[in-house]
C-alpha positions in Angstrom: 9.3 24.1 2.6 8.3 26.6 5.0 8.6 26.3 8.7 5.0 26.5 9.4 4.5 23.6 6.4 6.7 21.4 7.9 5.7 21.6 12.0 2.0 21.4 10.7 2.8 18.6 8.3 4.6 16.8 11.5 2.1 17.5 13.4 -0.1 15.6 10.8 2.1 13.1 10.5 1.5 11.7 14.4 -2.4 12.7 14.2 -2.9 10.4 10.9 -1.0 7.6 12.5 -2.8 7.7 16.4 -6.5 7.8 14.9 -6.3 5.0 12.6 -4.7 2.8 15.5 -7.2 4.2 18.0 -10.2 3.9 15.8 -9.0 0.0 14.9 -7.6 -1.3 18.3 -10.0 0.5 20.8 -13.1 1.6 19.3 -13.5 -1.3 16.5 -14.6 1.1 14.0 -13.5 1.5 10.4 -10.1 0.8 9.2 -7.6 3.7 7.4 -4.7 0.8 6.3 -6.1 -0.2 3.2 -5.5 2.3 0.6 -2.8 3.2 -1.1 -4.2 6.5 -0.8 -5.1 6.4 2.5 -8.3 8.0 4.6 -6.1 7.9 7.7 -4.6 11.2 5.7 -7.2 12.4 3.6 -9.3 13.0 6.3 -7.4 15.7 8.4 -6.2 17.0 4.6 -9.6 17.7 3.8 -10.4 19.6 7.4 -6.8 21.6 6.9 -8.4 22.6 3.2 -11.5 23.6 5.0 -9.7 25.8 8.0 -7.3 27.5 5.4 -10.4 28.7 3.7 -11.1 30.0 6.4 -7.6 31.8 7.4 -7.8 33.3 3.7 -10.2 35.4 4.6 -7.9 36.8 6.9 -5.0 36.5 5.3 -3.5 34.0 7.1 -3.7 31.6 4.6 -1.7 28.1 3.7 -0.1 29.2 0.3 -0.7 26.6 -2.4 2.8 25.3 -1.7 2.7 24.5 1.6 -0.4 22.9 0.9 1.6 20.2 -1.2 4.5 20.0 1.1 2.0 19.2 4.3 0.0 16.9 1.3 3.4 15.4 0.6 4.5 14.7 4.2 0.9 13.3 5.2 0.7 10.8 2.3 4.1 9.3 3.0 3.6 9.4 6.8 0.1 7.4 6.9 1.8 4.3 5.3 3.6 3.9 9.5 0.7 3.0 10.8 -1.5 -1.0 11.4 -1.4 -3.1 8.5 1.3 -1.2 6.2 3.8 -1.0 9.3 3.3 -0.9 13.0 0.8 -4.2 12.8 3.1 -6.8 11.5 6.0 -5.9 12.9 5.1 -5.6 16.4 3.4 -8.9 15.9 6.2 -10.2 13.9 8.6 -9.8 16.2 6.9 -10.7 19.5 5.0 -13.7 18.5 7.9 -16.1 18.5 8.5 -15.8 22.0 5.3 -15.1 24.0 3.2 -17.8 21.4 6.3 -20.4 21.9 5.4 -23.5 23.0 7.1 -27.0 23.8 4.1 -28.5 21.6 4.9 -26.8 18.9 8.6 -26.4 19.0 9.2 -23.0 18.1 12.3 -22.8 20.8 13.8 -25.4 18.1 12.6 -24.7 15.1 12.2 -20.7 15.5 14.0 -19.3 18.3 17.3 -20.9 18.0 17.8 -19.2 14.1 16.4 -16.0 15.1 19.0 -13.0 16.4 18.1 -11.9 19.7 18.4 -7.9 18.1 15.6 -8.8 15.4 13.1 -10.2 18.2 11.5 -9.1 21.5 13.7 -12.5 22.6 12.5 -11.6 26.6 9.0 -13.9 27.1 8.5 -11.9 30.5 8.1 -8.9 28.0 6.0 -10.1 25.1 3.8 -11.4 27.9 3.2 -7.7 29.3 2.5 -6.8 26.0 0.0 -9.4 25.5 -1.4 -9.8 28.3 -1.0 -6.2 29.9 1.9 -5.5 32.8 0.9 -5.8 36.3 0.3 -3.4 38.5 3.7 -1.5 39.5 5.3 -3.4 36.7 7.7 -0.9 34.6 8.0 -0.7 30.7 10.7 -3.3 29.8 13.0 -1.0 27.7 16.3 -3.9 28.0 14.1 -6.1 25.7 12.8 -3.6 23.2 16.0 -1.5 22.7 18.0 -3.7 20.3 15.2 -4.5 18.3 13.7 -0.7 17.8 16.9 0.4 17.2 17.8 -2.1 14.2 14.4 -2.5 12.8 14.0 1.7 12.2 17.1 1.9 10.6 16.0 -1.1 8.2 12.8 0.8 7.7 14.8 3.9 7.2 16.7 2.3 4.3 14.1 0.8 2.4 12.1 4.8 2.2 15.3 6.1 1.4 16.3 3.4 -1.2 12.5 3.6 -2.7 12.6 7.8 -2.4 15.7 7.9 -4.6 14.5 5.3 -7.0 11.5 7.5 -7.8 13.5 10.5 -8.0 15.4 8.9 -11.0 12.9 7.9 -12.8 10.7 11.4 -12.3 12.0 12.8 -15.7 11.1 9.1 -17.3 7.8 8.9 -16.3 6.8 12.4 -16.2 8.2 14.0 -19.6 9.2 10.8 -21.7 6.9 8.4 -21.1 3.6 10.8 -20.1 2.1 8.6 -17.1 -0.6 10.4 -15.9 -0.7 10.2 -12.2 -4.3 10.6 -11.5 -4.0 10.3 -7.9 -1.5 13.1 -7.9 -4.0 15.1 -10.5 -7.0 15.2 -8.0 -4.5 16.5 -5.1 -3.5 19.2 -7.7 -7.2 20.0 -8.1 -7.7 20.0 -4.5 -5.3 22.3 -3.4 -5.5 24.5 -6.7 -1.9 24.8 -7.8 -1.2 27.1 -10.8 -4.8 28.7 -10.1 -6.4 25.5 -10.8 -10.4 25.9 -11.1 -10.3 22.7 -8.6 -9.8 24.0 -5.7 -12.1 23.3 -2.3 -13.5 26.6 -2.7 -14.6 26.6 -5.9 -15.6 22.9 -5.8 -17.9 23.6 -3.2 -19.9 25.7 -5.5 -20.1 23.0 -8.1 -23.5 21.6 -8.6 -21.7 18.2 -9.6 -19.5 17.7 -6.4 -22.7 19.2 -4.2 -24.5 16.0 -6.3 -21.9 13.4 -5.7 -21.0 14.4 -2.1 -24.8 14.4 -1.1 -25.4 11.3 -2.8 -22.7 9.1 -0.8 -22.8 10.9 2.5 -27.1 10.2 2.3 -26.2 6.9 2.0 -23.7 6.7 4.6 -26.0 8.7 6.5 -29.0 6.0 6.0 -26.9 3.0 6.9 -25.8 4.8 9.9 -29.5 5.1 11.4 -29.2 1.0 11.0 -27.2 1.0 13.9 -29.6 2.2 16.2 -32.5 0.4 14.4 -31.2 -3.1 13.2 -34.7 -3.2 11.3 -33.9 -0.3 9.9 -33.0 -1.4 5.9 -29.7 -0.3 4.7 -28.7 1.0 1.2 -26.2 -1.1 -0.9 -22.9 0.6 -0.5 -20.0 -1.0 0.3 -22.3 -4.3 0.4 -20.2 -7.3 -1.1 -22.4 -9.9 -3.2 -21.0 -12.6 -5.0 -23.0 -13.4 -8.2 -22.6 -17.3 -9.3 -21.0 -18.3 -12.3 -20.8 -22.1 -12.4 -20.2 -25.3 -10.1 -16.1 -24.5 -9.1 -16.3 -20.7 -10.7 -15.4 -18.3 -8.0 -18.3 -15.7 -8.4 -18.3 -12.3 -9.7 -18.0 -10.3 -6.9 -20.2 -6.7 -6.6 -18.9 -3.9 -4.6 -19.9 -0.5 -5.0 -16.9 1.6 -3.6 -17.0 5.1 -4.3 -12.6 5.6 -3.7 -12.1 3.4 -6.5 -14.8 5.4 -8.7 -13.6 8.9 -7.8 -10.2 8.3 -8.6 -10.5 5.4 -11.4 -12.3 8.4 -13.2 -9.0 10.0 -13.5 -7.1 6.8 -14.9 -6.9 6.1 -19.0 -9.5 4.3 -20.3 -7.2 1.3 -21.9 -5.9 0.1 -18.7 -9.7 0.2 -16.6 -10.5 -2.0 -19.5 -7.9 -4.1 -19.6 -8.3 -4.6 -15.4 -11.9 -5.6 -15.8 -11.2 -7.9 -19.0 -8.0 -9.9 -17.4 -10.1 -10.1 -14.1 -12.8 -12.0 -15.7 -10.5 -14.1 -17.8 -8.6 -14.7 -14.4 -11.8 -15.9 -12.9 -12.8 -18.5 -16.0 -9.2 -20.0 -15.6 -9.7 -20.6 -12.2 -13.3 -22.2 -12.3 -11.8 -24.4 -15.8 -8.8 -25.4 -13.2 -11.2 -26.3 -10.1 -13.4 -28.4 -13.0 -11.5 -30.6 -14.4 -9.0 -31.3 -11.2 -5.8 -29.3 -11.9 -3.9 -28.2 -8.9 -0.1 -26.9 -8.3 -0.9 -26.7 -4.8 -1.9 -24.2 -1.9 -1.9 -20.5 -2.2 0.8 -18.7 0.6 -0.4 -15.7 2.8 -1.7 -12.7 1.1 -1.2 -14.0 -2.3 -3.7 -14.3 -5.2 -6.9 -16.2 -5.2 -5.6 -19.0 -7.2 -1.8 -19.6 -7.4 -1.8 -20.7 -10.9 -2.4 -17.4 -12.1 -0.7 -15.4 -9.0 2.4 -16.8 -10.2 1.8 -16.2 -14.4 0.7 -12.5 -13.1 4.2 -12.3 -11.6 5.7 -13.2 -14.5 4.0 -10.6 -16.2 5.0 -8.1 -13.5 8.7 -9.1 -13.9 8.6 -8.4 -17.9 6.3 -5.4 -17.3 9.2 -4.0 -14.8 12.0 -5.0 -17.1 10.2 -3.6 -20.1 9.9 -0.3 -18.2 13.7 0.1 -17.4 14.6 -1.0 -21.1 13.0 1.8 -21.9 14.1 4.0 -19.7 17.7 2.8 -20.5 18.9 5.9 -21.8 17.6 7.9 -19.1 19.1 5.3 -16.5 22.2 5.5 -18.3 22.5 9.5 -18.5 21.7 9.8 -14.6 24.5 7.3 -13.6 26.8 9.2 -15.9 25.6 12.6 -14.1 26.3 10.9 -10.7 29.9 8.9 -11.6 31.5 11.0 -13.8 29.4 14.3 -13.8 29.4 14.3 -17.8 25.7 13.3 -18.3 22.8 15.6 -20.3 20.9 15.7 -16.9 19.6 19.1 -15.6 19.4 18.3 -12.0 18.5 21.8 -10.5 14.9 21.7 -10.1 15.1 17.7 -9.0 14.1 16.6 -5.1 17.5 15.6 -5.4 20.7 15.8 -7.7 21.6 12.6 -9.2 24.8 12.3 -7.7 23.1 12.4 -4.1 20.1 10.2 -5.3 22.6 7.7 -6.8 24.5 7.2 -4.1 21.9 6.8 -1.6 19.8 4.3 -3.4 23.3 2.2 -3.3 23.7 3.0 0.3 21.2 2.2 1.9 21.0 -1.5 -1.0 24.5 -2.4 0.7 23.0 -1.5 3.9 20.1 -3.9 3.6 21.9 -6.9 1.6 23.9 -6.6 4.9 21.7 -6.4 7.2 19.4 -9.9 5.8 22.4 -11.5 5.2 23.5 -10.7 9.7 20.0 -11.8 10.5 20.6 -15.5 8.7 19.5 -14.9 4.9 21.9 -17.1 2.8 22.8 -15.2 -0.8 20.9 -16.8 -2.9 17.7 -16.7 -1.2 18.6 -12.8 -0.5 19.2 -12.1 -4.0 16.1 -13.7 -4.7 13.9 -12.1 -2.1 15.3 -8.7 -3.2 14.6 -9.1 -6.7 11.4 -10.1 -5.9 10.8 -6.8 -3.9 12.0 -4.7 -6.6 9.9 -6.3 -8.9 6.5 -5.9 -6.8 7.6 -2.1 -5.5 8.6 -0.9 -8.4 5.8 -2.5 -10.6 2.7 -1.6 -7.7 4.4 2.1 -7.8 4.2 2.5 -11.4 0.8 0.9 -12.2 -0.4 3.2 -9.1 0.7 5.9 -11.0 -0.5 5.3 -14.1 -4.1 3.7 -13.2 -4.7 5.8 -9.9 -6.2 2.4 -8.2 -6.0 3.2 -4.5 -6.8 -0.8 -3.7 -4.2 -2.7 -5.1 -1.7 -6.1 -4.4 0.7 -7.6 -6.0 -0.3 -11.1 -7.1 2.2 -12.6 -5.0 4.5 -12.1 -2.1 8.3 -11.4 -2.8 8.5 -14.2 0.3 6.1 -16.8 -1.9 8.4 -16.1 -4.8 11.9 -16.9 -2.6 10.3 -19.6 -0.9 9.1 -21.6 -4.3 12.2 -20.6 -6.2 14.4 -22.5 -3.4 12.3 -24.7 -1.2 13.7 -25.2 2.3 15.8 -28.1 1.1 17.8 -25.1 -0.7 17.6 -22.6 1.8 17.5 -23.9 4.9 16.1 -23.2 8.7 17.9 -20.0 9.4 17.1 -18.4 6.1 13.7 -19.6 6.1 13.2 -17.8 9.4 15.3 -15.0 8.5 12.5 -14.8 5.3 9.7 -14.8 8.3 10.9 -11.8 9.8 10.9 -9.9 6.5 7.0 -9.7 6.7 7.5 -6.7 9.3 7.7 -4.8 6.5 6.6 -6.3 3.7 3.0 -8.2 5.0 0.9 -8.4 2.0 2.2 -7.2 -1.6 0.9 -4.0 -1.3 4.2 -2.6 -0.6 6.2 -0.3 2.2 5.9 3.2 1.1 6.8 3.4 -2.2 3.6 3.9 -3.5 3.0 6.8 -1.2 6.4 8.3 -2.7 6.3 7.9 -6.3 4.0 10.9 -6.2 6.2 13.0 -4.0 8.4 13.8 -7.0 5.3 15.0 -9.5 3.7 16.8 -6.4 7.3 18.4 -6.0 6.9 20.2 -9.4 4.6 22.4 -8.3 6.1 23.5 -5.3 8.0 26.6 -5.3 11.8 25.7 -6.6 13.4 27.1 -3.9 11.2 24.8 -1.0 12.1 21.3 -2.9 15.2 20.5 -1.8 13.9 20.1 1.6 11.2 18.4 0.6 13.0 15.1 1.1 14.2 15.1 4.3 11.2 16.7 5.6 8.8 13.6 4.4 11.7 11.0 6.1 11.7 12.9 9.2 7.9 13.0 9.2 8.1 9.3 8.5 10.0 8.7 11.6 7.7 10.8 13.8 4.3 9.0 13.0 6.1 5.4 13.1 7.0 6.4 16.7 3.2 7.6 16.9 1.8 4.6 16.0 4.4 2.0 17.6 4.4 4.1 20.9 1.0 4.3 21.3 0.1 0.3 20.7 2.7 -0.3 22.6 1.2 1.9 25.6 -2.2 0.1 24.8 -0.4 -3.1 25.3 1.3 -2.9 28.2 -0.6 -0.6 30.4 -4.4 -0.7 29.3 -6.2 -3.8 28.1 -3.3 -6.1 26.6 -2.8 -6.9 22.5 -4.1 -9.6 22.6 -7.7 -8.1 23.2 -7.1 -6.2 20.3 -9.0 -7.8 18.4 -6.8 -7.7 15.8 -5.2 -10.2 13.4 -1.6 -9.2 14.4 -2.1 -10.2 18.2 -5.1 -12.6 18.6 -3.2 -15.9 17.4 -5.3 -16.2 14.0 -3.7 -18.3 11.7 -4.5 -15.0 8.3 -1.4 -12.5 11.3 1.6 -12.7 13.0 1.4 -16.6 14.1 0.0 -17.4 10.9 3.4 -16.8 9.9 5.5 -18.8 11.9 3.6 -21.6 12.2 3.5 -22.0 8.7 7.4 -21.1 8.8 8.0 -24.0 11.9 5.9 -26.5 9.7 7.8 -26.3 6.4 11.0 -26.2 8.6 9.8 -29.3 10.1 7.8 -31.4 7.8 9.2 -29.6 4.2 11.8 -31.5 2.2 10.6 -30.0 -1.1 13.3 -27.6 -3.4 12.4 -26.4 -6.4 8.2 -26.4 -7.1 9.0 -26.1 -11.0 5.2 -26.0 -11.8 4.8 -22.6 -10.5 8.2 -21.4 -12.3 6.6 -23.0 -14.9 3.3 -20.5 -15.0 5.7 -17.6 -13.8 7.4 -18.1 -17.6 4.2 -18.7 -19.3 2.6 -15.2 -17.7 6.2 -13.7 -19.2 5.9 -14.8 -22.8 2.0 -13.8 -22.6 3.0 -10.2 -21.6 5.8 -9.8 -23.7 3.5 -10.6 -26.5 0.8 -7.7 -25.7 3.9 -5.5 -25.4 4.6 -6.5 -28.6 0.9 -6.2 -29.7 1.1 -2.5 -28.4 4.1 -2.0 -30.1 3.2 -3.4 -33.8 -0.5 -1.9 -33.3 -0.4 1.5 -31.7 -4.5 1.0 -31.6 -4.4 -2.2 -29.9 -6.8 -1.8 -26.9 -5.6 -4.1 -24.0 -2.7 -2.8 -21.4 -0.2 -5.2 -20.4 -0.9 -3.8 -17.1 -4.4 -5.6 -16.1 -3.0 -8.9 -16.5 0.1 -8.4 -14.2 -2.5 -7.2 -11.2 -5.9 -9.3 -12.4 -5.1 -12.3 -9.7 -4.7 -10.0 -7.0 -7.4 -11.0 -3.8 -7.9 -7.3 -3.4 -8.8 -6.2 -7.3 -12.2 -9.0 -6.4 -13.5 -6.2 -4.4 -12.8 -3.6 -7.3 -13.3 -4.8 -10.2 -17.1 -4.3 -10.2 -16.8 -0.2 -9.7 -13.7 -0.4 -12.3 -16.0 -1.7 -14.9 -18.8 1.1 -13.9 -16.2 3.6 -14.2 -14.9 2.6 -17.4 -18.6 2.3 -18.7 -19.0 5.9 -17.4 -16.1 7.5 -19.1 -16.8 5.4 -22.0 -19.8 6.9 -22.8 -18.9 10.6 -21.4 -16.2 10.9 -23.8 -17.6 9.3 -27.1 -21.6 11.7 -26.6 -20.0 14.4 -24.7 -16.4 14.8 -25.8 -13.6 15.9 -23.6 -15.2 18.7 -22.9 -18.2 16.9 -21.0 -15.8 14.6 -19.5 -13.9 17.2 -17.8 -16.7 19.4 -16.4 -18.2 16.2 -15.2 -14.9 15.7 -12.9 -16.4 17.6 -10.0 -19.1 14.9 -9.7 -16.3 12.1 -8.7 -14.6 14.7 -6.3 -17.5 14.8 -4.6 -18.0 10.7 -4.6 -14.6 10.9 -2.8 -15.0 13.8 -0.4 -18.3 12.3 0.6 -17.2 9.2 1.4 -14.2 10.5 3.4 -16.9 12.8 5.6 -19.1 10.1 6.1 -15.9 7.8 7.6 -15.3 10.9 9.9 -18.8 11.1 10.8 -19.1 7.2 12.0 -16.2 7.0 13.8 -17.8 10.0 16.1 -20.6 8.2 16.7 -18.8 5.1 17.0 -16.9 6.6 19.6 -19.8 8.2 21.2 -22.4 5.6 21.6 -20.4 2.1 20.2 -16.9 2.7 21.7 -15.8 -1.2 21.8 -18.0 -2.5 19.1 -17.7 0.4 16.4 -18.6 -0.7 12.7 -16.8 -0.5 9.3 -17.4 2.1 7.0 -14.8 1.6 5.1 -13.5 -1.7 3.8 -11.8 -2.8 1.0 
């Protein structure tokens, strides 16, 4: 890590978390939260490729190095900023008090369990940041101290805790178990480590990225000139269509999204099949379900479509996690060894870093936020369970990212919906329900806080120079830091002293029932209306999803050949894969046929052609949000969507 890698990658890290939030809040133009992969850093990426060709020529070049490192900070850093962090918990934590109401008795039901450090408890305060201060009116730094100081070193812990628990299993997923990390593979190609015959340059002069760029930014292009001309007709991109089934079928649902494409090119061929194939299976247990009556009740925030098979997926998840440390078991065991009793095989020199350090963290900063759940009202057994439940979801969403490279992905439920089902409030009661409430800060959707972003740190980190690793680590946490105070600083400044959050426009601050209040007022209604414990018919489907998944690993295991992954079913009920799975199965068709007429061979000079989907898609985000901002400022329009 040089010192001109990390000040440009902080430097990146606060631009790739103020456009987003400017280009969402203000103009209304496309999103950059959605992704794993995000566009919010891809974007800038792809302009610092294009200057450092540039500053070759003059020998001022970014080494291939300090490419990765800024590429490392910058993926890590984008995950700070609307719906993966700075959204939810500003709204989280200021909606109690400035939507509080004697009507609907959030003072009693709320309020009174919350911790006045975990809130924006001051109404005069949420109400500036709502409805914008008055004139001569000062920032109210009393009420946001406590709060901001607490909640960033929770946030701290959980990147710390989920940095070190990639770290250990880097060896396991990398040299035992082979994952392939396509994501990391195209950012390798990109920014040509090892003399790669990827890189930008040479790209460029590749007929099939010069075909797929000018394909996707044409039709970008085309669907822009609709905005002048509303006449105009546009060109089916990013156009969602529902095909009907049957009476009570959810329809097939056709997207055409080139991210997915690009980067499912790069995933095995097994699991796009076995996505596609448990998604439609998925959709025919649903529409059997709606036919003939059968119900286990509503579906909870950001879950799956149907909660029948949200909560068998999870079950899957959970034996497709625990089947993943049992066999990692003697790795796990050597690098607790290394770290206790420093007797383990481990070679830790060329690691992010050593296992003694990584150990100890991860148990740190575990204490730390067992702790810190447990102050804010959590009772143990609904802790335990929430924090298994995260484990399960992060660690399963980190590995399936980086074996499949799917860059729009959910878990199938929340690790909230699991605690809350598991206990009911009649077992956990009003100040652990609320305390659960307050955990969707950070954890809003099933898509996960980070950890995602840094289980390719590690794999990028073996191609940077040995001697720049070690400061790899802190460089991406420090980054971290400085574009969450980007983003949270300047919606905060776009609160209070411009136009109010309220007239965001988004989800987090207008009141709607799918953000911030949605929350609560489905906390302060099962606080005051629940009396249920237990809902065993969803425990139920949560074992049945186990035993199904622990039969395909067995499959997998008795038939090397056998063709279905374990790892479509644990993800096919997730809202989110409805708007894949269409360009999954178009991918998988694609490489299907590259690879049995044209051989490996084929297959890999075709790769170009989906770098070029990608980079064209990302230019022609850039290109609407200029004219977005120059002639729709206000009333922008969205390129990119999920």
């Amino acid at each position: 890590m040089t010192r001109r890698a990390f000040l440009l990658g902080l430097a990146m890290a606060v631009v790739i978390n103020l456009w987003p939030t400017y280009s969402s809040l203000i103009v209304h133009s496309s999103r950059a939260d959605y992704a794993h992969l995000s566009v919010a850093f891809l974007i800038p990426f792809i302009c610092l490729l294009g200057l450092n060709l540039l500053l070759e020529r003059r020998g001022q070049g970014l080494s291939a190095s300090e490419l990765l490192s800024i590429c490392c900070i910058g993926m890590v850093a984008a995950t700070m900023q609307g719906e993966w962090l700075s959204g939810y918990f500003l709204g989280v934590t200021t909606a109690p008090t400035y939507f509080a109401t004697p009507e609907n008795r959030w003072g009693e039901l709320l309020l009174h369990h919350m911790p006045r450090w975990s809130i924006v408890a001051d109404r005069q305060a949420t109400a500036g940041f709502y409805e914008s201060l008055m004139r001569g009116d000062t920032f109210p730094w009393g009420a946001w101290g406590a709060p901001l100081f607490w909640w960033t070193g929770f946030f701290g812990a959980v990147l710390t805790a989920s940095f070190c628990l990639v770290i250990i299993l880097r060896k396991q997923w990398m040299e035992h178990e082979r994952l392939t990390f396509p994501i990391a593979t195209a950012l390798l190609e990109l920014t040509g480590v090892s003399g790669s015959v990827g890189t930008l340059q040479n790209l460029i002069r590749s007929r099939p990225f010069r075909i797929g760029f000018g394909i996707v930014l044409g039709i970008i292009c085309w669907n822009i000139v609709t905005w002048f001309a509303p006449t105009f007709p546009s060109l089916p991109l990013l156009i969602r269509r529902d095909i009907p089934i049957a009476r009570g079928f959810p329809g097939l649902r056709v997207i055409v999204h080139p991210m997915t494409i690009a980067f499912g090119y790069f995933t095995k061929s097994e699991v796009l099949l076995s996505i596609w194939v448990f998604h439609l299976l998925a959709i025919l247990q649903v529409g059997i379900f709606d036919r003939t009556g059968f119900s286990i009740g509503g579906s909870d925030p950001w879950c799956s479509f149907d909660p029948a098979i949200g909560w068998q997926s999870f079950g899957g998840m959970i034996v497709f996690v625990g089947w993943g440390l049992w066999t990692a078991r003697s790795h796990l065991s050597a690098v607790f060894r290394t770290a206790f009793t420093g007797r383990g095989n481990i070679q830790d020199a060329g690691e992010l870093l050593s296992c003694r350090t990584a150990v100890y963290l991860l148990l740190a900063c575990s204490l730390y936020l067992i702790l810190w759940l447990h102050h804010a009202g959590m009772g143990w057994g609904p802790l335990l369970a929430f924090w298994f439940g995260t484990l399960v979801l992060y660690l399963g969403l980190a590995r399936i990212i980086v074996e499949s490279g799917l860059v729009f992905l959910r878990g199938p439920i929340t690790a909230q919906a699991f605690t809350w089902h598991l206990f009911g409030i009649a077992g956990m009661g009003p100040a652990s329900a609320v305390s659960l409430g307050l955990t969707y800060t950070f954890f809003c959707d099933a898509k996960t806080f980070g950890i995602t972003a840094l289980a390719h740190i590690p794999r990028l980190g073996t191609a940077i120079a040995p001697t720049h690793r070690r400061f790899l680590v802190p460089a991406v946490l420090l980054a971290a830091l400085a574009g969450a105070g980007a983003a949270v600083g300047y919606t905060l400044h776009q609160g209070y002293y411009t136009v109010g959050s309220y007239n965001f426009g988004a989800s987090s601050f207008n009141g709607s029932g799918d953000g911030a209040v949605g929350i609560w007022r489905l906390t302060a209604n099962r606080i005051q209306h629940g009396t249920f414990g237990t809902d065993w018919n969803r425990v139920q489907f949560l074992g049945i999803g186990a035993a199904f998944t622990g039969l395909l690993f067995y499959l997998r295991y008795r038939f090397p050949t056998f063709p279905i992954h374990p790892i479509g079913f644990t993800i096919s009920s997730s809202a989110f894969l409805r708007n894949s799975v269409s360009s999954i199965f178009l991918v998988w068709m694609a490489k299907t046929l590259l690879l049995n007429f044209g051989g490996l061979e084929r297959y890999r000079r075709t790769a170009p052609l989906f770098l070029g989907i990608a980079l064209g898609y990302l230019t022609g985000i850039g290109l609407g949000l200029l004219i977005d901002i120059i002639w729709f400022n206000g009333n922008g329009h969205l390129v990119n969507r999920p």
